[in-house]
MINU-935449 format. One record per residue (C-alpha): x negated, y, z negated; residue in one letter; residue number from 1. Coordinates in nm, 2 decimals, decimal comma. Each point is the difference from the previous one (the first is absolute). Layout:
N
+--------+--------+--------+------+-----+
!     c1 !     c2 !     c3 ! type ! seq !
+--------+--------+--------+------+-----+
!      X !      Y !      Z !    A ! NUM !
...
+--------+--------+--------+------+-----+
***
This chain:
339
+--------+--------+--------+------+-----+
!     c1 !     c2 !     c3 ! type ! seq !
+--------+--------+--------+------+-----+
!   0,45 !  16,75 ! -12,02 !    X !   1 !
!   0,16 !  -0,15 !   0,34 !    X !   2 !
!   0,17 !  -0,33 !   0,07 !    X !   3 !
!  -0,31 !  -0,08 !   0,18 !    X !   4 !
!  -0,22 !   0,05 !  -0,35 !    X !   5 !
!   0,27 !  -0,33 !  -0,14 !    X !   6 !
!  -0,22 !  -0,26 !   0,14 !    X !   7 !
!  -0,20 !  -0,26 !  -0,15 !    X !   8 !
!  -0,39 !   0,05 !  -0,04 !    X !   9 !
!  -0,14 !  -0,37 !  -0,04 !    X !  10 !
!  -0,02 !  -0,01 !  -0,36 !    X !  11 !
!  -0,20 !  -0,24 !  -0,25 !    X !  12 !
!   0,25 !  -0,02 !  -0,19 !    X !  13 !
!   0,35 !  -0,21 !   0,07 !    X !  14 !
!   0,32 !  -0,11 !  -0,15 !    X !  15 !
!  -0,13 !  -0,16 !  -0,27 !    X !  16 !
!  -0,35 !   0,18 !  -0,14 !    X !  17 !
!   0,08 !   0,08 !  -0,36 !    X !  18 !
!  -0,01 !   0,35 !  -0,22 !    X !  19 !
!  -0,38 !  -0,17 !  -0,04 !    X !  20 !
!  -0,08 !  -0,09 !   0,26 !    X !  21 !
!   0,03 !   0,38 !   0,16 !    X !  22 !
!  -0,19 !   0,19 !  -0,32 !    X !  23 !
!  -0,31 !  -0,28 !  -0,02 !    X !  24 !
!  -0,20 !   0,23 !   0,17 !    X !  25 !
!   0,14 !   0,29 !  -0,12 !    X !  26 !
!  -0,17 !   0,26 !  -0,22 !    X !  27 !
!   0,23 !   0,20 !  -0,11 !    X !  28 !
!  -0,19 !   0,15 !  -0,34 !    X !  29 !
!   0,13 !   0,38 !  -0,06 !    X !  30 !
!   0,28 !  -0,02 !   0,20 !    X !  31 !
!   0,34 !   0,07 !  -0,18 !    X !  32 !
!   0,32 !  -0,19 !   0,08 !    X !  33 !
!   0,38 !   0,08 !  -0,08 !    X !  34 !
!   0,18 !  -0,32 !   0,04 !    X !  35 !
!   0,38 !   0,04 !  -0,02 !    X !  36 !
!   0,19 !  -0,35 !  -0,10 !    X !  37 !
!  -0,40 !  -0,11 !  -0,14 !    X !  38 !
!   0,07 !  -0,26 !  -0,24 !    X !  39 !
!   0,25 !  -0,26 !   0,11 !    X !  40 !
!  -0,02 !  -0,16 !   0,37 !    X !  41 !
!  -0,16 !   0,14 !   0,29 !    X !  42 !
!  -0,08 !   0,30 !  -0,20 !    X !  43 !
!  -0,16 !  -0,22 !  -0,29 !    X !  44 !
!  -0,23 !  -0,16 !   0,29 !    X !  45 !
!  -0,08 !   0,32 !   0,07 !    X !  46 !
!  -0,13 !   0,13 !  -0,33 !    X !  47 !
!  -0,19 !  -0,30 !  -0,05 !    X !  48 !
!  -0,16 !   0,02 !   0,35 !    X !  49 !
!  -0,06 !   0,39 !   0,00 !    X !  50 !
!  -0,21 !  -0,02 !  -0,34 !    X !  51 !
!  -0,15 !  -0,30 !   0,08 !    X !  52 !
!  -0,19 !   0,16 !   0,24 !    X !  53 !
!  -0,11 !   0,33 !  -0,27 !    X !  54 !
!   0,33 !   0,21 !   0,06 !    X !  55 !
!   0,13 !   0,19 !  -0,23 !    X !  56 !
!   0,45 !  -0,02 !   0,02 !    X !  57 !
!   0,27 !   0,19 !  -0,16 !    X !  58 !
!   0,32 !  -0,21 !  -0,02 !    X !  59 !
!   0,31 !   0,19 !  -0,01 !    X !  60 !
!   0,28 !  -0,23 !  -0,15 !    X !  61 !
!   0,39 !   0,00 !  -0,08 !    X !  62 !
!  -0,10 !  -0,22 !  -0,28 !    X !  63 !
!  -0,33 !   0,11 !  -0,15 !    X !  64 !
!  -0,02 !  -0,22 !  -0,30 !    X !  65 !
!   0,09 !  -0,29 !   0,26 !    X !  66 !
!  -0,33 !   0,09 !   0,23 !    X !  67 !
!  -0,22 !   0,04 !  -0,27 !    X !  68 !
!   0,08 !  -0,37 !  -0,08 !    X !  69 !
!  -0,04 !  -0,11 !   0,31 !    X !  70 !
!  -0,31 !   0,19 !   0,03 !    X !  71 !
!  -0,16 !  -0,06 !  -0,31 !    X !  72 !
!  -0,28 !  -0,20 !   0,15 !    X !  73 !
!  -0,09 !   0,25 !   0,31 !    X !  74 !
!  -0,26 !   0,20 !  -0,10 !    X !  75 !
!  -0,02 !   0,35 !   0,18 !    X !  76 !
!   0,39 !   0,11 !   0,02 !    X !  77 !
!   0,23 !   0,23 !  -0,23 !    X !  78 !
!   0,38 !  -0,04 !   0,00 !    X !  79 !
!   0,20 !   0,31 !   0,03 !    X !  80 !
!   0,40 !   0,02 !  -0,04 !    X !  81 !
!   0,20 !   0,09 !   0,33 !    X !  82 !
!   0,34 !  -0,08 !   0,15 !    X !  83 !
!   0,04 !   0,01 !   0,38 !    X !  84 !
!   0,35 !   0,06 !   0,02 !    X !  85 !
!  -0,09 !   0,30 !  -0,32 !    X !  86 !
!  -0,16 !   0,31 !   0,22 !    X !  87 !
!  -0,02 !   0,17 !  -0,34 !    X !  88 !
!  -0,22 !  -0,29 !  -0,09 !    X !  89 !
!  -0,22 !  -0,02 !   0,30 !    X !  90 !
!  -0,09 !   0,40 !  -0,04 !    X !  91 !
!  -0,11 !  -0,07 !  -0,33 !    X !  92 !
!  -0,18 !  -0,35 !   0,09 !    X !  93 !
!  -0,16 !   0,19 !   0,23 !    X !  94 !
!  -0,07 !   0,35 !  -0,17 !    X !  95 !
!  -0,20 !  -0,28 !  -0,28 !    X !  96 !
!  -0,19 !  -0,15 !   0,28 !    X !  97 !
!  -0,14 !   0,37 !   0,15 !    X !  98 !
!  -0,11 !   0,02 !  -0,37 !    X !  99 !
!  -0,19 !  -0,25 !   0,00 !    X ! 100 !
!  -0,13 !   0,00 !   0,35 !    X ! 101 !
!  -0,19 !   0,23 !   0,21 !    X ! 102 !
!   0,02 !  -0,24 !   0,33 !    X ! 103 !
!   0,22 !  -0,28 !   0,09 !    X ! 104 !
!  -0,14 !  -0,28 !   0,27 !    X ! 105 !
!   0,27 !  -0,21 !   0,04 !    X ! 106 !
!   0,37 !   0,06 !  -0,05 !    X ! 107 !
!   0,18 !  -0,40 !  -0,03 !    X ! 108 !
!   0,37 !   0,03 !   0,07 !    X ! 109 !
!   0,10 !  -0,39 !  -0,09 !    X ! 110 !
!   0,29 !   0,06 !  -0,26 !    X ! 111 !
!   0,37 !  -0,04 !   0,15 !    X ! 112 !
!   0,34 !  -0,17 !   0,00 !    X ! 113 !
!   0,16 !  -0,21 !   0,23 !    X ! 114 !
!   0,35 !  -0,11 !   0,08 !    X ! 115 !
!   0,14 !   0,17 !  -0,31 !    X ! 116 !
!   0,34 !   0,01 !  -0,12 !    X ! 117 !
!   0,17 !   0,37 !   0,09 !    X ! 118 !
!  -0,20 !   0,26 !  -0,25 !    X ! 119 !
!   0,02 !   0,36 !  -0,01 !    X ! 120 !
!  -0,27 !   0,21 !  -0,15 !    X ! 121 !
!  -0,03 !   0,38 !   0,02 !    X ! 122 !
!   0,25 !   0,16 !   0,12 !    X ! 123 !
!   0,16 !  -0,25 !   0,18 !    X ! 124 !
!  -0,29 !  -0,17 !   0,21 !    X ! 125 !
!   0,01 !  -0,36 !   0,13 !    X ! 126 !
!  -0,24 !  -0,19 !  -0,26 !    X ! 127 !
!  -0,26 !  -0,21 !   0,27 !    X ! 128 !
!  -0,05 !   0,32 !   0,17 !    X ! 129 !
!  -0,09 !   0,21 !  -0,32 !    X ! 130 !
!  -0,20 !  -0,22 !  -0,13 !    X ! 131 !
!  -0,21 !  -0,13 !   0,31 !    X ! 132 !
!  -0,03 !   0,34 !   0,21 !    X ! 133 !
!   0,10 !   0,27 !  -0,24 !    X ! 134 !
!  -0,22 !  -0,08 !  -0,30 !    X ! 135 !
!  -0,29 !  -0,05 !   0,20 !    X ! 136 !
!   0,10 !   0,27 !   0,21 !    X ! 137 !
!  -0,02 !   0,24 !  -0,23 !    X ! 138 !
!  -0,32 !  -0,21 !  -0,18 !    X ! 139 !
!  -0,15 !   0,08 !   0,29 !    X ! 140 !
!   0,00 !   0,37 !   0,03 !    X ! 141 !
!  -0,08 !   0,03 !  -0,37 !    X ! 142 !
!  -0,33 !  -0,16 !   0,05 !    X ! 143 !
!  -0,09 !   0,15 !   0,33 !    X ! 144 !
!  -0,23 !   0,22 !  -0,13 !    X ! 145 !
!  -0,19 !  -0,29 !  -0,19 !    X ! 146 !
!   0,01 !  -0,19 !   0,31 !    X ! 147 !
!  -0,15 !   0,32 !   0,24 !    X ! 148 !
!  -0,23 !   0,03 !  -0,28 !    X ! 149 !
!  -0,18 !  -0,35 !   0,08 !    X ! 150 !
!  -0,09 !   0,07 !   0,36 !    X ! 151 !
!   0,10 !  -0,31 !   0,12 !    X ! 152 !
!   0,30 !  -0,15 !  -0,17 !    X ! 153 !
!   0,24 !  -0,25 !   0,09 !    X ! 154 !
!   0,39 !  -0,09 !  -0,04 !    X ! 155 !
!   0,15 !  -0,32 !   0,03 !    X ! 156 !
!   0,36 !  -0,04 !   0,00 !    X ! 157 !
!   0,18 !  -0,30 !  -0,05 !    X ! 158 !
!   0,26 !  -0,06 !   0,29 !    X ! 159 !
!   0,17 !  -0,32 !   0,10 !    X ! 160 !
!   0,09 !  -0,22 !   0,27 !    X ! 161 !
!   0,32 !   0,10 !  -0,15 !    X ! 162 !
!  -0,01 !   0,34 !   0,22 !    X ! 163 !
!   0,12 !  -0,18 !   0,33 !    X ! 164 !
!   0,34 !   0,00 !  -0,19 !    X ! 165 !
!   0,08 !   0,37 !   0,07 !    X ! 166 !
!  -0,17 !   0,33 !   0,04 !    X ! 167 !
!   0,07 !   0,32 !  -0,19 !    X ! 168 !
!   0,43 !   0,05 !  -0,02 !    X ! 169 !
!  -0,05 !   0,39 !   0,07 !    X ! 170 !
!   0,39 !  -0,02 !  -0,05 !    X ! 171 !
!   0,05 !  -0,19 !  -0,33 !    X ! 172 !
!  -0,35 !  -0,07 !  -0,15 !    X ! 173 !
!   0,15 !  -0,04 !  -0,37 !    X ! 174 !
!   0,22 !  -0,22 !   0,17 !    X ! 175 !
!   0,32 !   0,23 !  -0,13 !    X ! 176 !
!   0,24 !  -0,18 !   0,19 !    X ! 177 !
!  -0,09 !  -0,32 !  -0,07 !    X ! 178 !
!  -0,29 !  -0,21 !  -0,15 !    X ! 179 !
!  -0,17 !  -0,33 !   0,15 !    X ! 180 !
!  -0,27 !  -0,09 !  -0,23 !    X ! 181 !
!  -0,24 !  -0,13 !   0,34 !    X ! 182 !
!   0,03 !   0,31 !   0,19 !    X ! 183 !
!  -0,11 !   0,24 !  -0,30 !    X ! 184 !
!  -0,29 !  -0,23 !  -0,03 !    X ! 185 !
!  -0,08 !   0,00 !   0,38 !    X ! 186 !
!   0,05 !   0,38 !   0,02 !    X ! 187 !
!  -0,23 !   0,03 !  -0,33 !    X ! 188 !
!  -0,27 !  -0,20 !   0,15 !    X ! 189 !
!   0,04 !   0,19 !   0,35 !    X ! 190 !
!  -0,05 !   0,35 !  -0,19 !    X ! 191 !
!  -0,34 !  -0,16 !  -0,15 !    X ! 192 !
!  -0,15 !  -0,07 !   0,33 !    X ! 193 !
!   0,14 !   0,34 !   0,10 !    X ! 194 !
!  -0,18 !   0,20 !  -0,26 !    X ! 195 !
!  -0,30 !  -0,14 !   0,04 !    X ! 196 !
!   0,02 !   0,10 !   0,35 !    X ! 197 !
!   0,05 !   0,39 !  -0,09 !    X ! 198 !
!  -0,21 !  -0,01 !  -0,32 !    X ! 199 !
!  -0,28 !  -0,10 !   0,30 !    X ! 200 !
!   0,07 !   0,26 !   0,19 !    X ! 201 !
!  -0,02 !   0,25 !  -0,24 !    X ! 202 !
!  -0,25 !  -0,12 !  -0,19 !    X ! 203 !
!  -0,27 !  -0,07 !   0,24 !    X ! 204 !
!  -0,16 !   0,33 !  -0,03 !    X ! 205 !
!  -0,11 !  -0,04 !  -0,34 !    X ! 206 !
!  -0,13 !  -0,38 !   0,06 !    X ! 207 !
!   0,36 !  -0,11 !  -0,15 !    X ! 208 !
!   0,11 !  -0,34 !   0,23 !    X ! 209 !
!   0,28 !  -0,21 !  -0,06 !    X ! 210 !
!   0,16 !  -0,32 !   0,09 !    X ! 211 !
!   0,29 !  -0,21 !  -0,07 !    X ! 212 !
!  -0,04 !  -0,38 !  -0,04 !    X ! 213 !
!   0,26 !  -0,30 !   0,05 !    X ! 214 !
!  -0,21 !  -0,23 !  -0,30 !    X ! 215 !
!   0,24 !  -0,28 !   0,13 !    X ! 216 !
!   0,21 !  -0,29 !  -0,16 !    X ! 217 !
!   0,00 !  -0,03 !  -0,34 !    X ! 218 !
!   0,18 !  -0,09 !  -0,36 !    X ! 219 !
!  -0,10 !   0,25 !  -0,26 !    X ! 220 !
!   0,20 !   0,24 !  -0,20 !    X ! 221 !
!   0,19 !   0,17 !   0,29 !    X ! 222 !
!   0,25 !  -0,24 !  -0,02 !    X ! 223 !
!   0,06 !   0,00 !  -0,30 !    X ! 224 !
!   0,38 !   0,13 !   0,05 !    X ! 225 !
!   0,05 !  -0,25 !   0,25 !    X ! 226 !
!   0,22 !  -0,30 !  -0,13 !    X ! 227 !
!  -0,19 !  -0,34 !   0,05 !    X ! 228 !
!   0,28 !  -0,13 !   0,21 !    X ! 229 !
!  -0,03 !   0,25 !   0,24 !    X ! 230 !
!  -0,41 !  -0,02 !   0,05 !    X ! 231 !
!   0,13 !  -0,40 !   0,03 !    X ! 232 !
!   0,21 !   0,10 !   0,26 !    X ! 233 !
!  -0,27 !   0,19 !   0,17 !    X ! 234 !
!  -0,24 !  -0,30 !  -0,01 !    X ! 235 !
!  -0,25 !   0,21 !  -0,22 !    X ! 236 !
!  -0,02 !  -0,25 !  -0,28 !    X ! 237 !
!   0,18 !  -0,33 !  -0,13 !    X ! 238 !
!   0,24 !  -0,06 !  -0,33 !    X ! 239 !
!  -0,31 !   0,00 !  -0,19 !    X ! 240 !
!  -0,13 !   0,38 !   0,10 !    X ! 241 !
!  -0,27 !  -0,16 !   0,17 !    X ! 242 !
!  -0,12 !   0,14 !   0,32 !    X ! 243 !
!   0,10 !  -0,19 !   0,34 !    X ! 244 !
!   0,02 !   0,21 !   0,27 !    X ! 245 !
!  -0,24 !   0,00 !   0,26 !    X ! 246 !
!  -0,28 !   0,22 !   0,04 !    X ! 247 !
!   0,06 !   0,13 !  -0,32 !    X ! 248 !
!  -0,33 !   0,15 !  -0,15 !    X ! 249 !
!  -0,17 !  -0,01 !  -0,37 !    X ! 250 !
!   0,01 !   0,36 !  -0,20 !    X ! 251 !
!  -0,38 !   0,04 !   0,08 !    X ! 252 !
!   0,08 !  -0,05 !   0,38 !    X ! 253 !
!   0,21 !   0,23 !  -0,03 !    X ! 254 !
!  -0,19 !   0,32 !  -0,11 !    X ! 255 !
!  -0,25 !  -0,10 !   0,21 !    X ! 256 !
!   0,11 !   0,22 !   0,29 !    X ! 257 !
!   0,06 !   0,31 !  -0,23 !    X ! 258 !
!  -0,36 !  -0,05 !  -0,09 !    X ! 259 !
!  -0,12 !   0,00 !   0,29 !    X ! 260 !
!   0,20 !   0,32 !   0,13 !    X ! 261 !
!  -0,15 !   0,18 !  -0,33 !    X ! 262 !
!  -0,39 !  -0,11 !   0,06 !    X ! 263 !
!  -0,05 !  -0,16 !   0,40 !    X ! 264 !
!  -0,27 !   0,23 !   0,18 !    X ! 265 !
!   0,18 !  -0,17 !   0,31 !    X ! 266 !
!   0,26 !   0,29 !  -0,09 !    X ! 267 !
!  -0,21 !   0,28 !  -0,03 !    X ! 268 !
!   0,09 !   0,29 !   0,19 !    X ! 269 !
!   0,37 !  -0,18 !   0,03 !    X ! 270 !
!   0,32 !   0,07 !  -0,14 !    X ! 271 !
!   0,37 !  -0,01 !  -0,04 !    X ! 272 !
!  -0,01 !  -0,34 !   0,14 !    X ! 273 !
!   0,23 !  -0,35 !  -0,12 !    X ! 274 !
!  -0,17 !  -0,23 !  -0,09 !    X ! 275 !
!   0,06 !  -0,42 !  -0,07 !    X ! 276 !
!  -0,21 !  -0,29 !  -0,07 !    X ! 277 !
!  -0,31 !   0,19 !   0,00 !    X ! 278 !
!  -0,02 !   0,20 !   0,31 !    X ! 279 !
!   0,22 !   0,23 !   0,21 !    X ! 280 !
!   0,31 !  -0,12 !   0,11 !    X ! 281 !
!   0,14 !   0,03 !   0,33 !    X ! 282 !
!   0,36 !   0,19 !   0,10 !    X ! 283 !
!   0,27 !  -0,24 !  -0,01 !    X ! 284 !
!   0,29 !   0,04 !   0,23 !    X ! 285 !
!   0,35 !   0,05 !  -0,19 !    X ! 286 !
!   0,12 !  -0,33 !   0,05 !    X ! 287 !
!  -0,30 !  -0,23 !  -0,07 !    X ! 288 !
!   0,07 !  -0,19 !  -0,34 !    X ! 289 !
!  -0,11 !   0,13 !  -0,32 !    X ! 290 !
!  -0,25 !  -0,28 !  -0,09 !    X ! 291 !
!  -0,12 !   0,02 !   0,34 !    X ! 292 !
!  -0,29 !   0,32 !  -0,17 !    X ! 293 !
!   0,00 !   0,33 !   0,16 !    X ! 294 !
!   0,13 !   0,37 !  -0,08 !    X ! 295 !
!   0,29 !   0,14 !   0,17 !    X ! 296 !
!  -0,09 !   0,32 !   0,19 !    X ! 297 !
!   0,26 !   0,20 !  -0,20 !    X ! 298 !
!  -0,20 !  -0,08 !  -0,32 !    X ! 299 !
!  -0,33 !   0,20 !   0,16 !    X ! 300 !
!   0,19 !   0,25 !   0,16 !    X ! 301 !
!  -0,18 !   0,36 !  -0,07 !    X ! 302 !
!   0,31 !   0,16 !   0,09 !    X ! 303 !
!   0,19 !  -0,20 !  -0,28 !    X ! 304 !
!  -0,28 !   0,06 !  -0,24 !    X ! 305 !
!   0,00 !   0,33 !   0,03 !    X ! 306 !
!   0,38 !   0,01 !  -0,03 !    X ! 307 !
!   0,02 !  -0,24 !  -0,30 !    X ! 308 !
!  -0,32 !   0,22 !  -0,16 !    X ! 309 !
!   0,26 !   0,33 !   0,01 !    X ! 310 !
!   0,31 !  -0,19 !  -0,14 !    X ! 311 !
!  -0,23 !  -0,11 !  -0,30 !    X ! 312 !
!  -0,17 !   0,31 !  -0,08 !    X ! 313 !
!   0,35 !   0,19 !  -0,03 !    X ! 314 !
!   0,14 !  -0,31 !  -0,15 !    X ! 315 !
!  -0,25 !  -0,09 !  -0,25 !    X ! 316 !
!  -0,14 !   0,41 !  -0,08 !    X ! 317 !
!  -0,40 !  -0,14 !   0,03 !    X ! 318 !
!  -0,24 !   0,24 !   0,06 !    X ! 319 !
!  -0,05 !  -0,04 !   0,42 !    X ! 320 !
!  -0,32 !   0,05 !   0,17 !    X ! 321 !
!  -0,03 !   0,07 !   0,36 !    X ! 322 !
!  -0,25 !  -0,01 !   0,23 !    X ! 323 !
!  -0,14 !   0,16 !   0,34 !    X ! 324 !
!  -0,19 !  -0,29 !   0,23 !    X ! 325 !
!  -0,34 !   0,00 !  -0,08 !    X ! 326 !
!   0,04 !   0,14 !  -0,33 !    X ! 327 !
!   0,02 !  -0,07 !  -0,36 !    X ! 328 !
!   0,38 !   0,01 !  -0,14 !    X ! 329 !
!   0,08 !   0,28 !  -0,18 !    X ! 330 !
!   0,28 !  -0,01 !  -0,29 !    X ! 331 !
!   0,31 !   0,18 !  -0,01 !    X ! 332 !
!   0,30 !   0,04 !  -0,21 !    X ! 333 !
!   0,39 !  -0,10 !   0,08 !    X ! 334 !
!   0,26 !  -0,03 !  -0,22 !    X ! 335 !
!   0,21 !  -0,33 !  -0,02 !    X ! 336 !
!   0,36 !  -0,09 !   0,10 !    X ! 337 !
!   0,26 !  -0,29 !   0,04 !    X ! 338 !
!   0,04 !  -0,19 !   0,28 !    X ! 339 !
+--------+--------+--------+------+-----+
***
């Protein structure tokens, strides 16, 4: 993937085509699913969209008896227990899924936080990044094998607008000497696009593609440890908690674009790309406005992926794989440290 690969391709589908809209021609019968965040928001859409259309999902959840709820009706899923910001728990979420599976099609990285109060988890990490790059991270590289062993699978990441905040703070990025609740997010959401761009490139040889996707504006459960003044403040909704800002899009707008970067044959053959509204999006330049669309070229930087890639293996202790251009990855061993 080049800077050049980050442009738009004419797509169908737009800002406002719904989870729906994009699997109504979808079959997607014997294909499996793992769906991280899979029963509340974007995720829920998701689940509902994903075996709608004859796929099988596993939902790994923080609160399992709080998914199967919301999932009671959605036929064709199973709930698993697993804590992003618990690496302990995503080995074993994962070691129950290679149980189960022999191939995985589509790896769904949806769950995350956002513009949390300062949380340390481990030993010592900044929370946001944990749970949205570390967890999946290391959900990722658990799974490979599965994922190799479909010939053709595909992993979305959830990213953000959000990235255009900051890139990766090589020199602080548990924010040690300070903590500003928007920057961890923005870095968070910069390390998603980023390793999507290195799981691409390592992946390719064994059919694995991956992309990152900016789903766009909208209220769900991310905010939920956002004060209501504050998303007031912001324009995002009114005293009420009802939605005013503009250009703000439904739940089921909103997965559409992770949809379509798990089942468009417009992205066949194509991979470790950004993604928004349905379609590529174009670079931005640093100082163009965040609601203007667009990724930042630091976000699909291969050097930076690659970089960010080494500093979570030895962070995180996941089982790495590596890989020669033009050839499947091949799995090694590393042991973990702090950072």
């Amino acid at each position: 993937m080049t800077l050049t690969d980050q442009q738009p391709l004419g797509s169908p589908f737009s800002a406002v085509t719904t989870a729906e809209d994009i699997v109504a021609d979808r079959d997607l019968f014997g294909r499996t699913a793992v769906v991280t965040g899979g029963y509340s928001g974007l995720g829920l859409e998701t689940t509902r969209a994903l075996t709608a259309a004859g796929a099988r999902v596993v939902v790994p959840a923080r609160r399992p008896d709080v998914a199967r709820a919301a999932l009671q009706e959605v036929k064709g899923c199973e709930v698993i227990p697993m804590d992003l910001a618990d690496l302990g728990s995503v080995r074993s979420a994962a070691a129950h899924i290679s149980d189960c599976l022999d191939r995985l099609d589509l790896l769904m990285a949806i769950a995350g936080v956002m513009a949390t109060p300062e949380r340390r988890v481990g030993p010592g990490w900044e929370g946001q990044f944990t749970t949205n790059h570390f967890g999946h991270f290391m959900l990722a590289c658990e799974l490979y094998p599965l994922l190799a062993a479909a010939g053709g699978a595909r992993v979305v990441v959830n990213s953000s607008a959000g990235h255009t905040l900051t890139g990766i703070r090589w020199h602080d990025p548990h924010f040690r000497t300070g903590y500003d609740k928007w920057l961890a997010y923005g870095q968070a959401k910069t390390a998603n696009a980023l390793f999507a761009v290195h799981l691409d490139a390592l992946g390719q040889g064994d059919g694995v593609r991956a992309f990152a996707v900016h789903p766009g504006k909208i209220i769900t459960g991310l905010q939920r440890e956002m004060a209501l003044q504050e998303q007031i403040d912001r324009g995002w909704v009114d005293e009420h908690g009802n939605v005013v800002g503009a250009d703000f899009k439904t739940p089921a707008q909103g997965a559409a674009t992770g949809l379509w970067a798990a089942t468009s044959p417009l992205l066949d053959g194509r991979g470790g790309l950004y993604l928004e509204d349905c379609d590529i999006a174009r670079v931005s330049a640093p100082d163009t406005p965040m609601d203007d669309g667009g990724v930042r070229a630091y976000a699909v930087d291969p050097y930076d992926a690659a970089r960010l890639w080494d500093l979570s293996v030895f962070a995180t202790g996941a089982t790495p794989f590596t890989a020669t251009p033009g050839q499947p990855a091949r799995r090694s061993v590393a042991s973990g440290r702090e950072i």
